[in-house]
N, C-alpha and C positions, 0 to 999 in steps of 0.2 A: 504493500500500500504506500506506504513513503515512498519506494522508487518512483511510482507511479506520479507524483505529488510532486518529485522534484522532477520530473519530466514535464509534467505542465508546466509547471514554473517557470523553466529553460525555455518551455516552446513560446510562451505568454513575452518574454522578456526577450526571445528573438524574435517576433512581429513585432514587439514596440521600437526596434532597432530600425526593421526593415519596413517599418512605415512610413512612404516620405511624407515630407510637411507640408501644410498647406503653403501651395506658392504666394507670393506676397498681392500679384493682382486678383488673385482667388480670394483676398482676405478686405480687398476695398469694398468701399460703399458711394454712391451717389455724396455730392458734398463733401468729401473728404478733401482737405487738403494737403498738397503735394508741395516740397521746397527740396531745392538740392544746389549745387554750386556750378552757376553756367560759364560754360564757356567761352562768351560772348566778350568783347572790347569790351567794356562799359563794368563786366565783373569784378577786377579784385578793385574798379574804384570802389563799386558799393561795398563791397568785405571790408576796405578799410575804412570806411565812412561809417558803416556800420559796428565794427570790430564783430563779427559774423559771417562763418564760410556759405553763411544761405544769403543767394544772390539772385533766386529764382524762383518761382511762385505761380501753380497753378490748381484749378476747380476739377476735382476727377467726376467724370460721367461712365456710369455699369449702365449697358444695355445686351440686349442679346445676341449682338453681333459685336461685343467686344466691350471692352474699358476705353472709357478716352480721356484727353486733358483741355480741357478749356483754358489758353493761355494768352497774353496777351506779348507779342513779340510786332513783327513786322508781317503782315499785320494780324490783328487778335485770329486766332485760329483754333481750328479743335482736330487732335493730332490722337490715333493711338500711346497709349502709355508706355507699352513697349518702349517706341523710341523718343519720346521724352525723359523716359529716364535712363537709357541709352546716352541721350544727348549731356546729362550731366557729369561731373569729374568721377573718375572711378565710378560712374555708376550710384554713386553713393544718394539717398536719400532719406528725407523724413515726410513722413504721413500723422497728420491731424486731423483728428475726429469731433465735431462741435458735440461737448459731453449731455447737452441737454436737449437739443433742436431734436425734431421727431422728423420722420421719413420727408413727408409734404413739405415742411418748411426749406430742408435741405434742397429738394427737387425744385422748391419757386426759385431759390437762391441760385440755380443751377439755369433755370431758363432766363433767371437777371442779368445773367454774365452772356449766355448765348444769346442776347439781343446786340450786344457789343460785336461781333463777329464779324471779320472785313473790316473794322474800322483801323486805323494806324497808331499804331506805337509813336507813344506821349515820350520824345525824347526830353522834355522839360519838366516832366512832374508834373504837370499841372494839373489842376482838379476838374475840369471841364470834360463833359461827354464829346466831343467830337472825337480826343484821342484816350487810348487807356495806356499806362504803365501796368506792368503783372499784378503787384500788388494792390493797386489802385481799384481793379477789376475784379478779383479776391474780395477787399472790404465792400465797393460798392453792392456785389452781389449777396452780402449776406444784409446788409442794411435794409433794401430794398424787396429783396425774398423774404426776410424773416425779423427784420427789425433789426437787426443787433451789430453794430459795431465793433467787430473784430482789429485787434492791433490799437495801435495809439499814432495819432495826426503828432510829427514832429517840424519843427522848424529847422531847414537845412541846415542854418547855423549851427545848430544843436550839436548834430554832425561831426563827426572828426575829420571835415573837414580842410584841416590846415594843411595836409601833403598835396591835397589835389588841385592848386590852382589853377597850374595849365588845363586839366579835364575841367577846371568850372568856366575856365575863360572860355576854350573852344566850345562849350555848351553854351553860355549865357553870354558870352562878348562881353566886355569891362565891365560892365554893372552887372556883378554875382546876385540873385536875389536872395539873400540869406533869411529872409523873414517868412520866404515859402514854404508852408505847410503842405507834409506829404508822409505820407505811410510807409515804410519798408517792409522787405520780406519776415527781418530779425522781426522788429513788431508785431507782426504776427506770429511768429514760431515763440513768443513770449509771451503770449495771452493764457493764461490757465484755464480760460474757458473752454480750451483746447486739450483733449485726453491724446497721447503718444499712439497710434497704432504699431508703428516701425521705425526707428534709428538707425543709421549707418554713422550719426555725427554725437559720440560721447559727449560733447558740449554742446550743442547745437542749440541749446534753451539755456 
């Protein structure tokens, strides 16, 4: 009888070896947000402005023909997940989950951002619907879908940044606007209203 017993045991605790794990886009939801560190020109300004390797920020959509990302680049687009986060360093990424917001409210949030779609990348920050920045596109869409105000409105000044004056000159030409208020991705990935799904970035919050 014991043999027996530790024969299941062994078989029990070799299937929980040879169980693979739910893959990580198997594990998304509607509304979930996605950050990682893009590759783009404009990146380690924002990491150093920010002091934060998240430089990039998008709205995941699950449907039955796939996962995708609602992002706001050049211009706002909605990309498989795959290679969005492909497109990040190493691959690496974080996933946020709004701990409170119920299915609906995520999904209006979801269609707030896909009315943005074709519009162009807000290379100024600015807060106007004509263009979005990623993040921009992110808070408006949970505001507007669900009420709520994700991240914190910072004034550029605020900013670290004093290394990047050439990047603010060729951005804004001699009059920097340091008084302009705008949302980053770090501001977001620092909201606790946000539960962790996934980390690749030990520090990342």
């Amino acid at each position: 009888m014991r043999g027996v017993l530790v024969l299941g045991m062994w078989l029990w605790g070799l299937a929980a070896v040879a169980a693979p794990r739910a893959s990580l886009e198997s594990r998304l939801e509607t509304g979930d947000v996605v950050l990682h560190t893009s590759r783009s020109r404009q990146s380690q300004a924002i990491q150093a402005a920010t002091h934060s390797l998240l430089s990039h920020v998008g709205l995941v959509e699950v449907t039955s023909k796939g996962v995708f990302v609602v992002e706001a680049v050049q211009p706002v687009q909605r990309i498989p997940f795959t290679k969005w986060k492909a497109r990040g360093v190493k691959g690496h990424i974080l996933v946020l989950r709004p701990r409170t917001l119920d299915a609906e409210k995520k999904q209006r949030a979801l269609a707030a951002a896909k009315t943005h779609l074709g519009k162009p990348y807000d290379w100024h920050f600015g807060w106007g619907d004509e263009a979005m920045y990623c993040s921009e596109l992110v808070r408006k869409a949970y505001i507007k879908g669900a009420g709520v105000e994700y991240g914190k409105m910072e004034r550029l000044g605020s900013l670290d940044v004093s290394g990047l004056k050439q990047q603010m000159r060729e951005r804004y030409g001699p009059q920097v606007p340091l008084d302009l208020e705008l949302v980053t991705p770090a501001s977001l990935a620092r909201d606790d209203r946000f539960a962790v799904v996934h980390s690749d970035f030990p520090d990342a919050r």
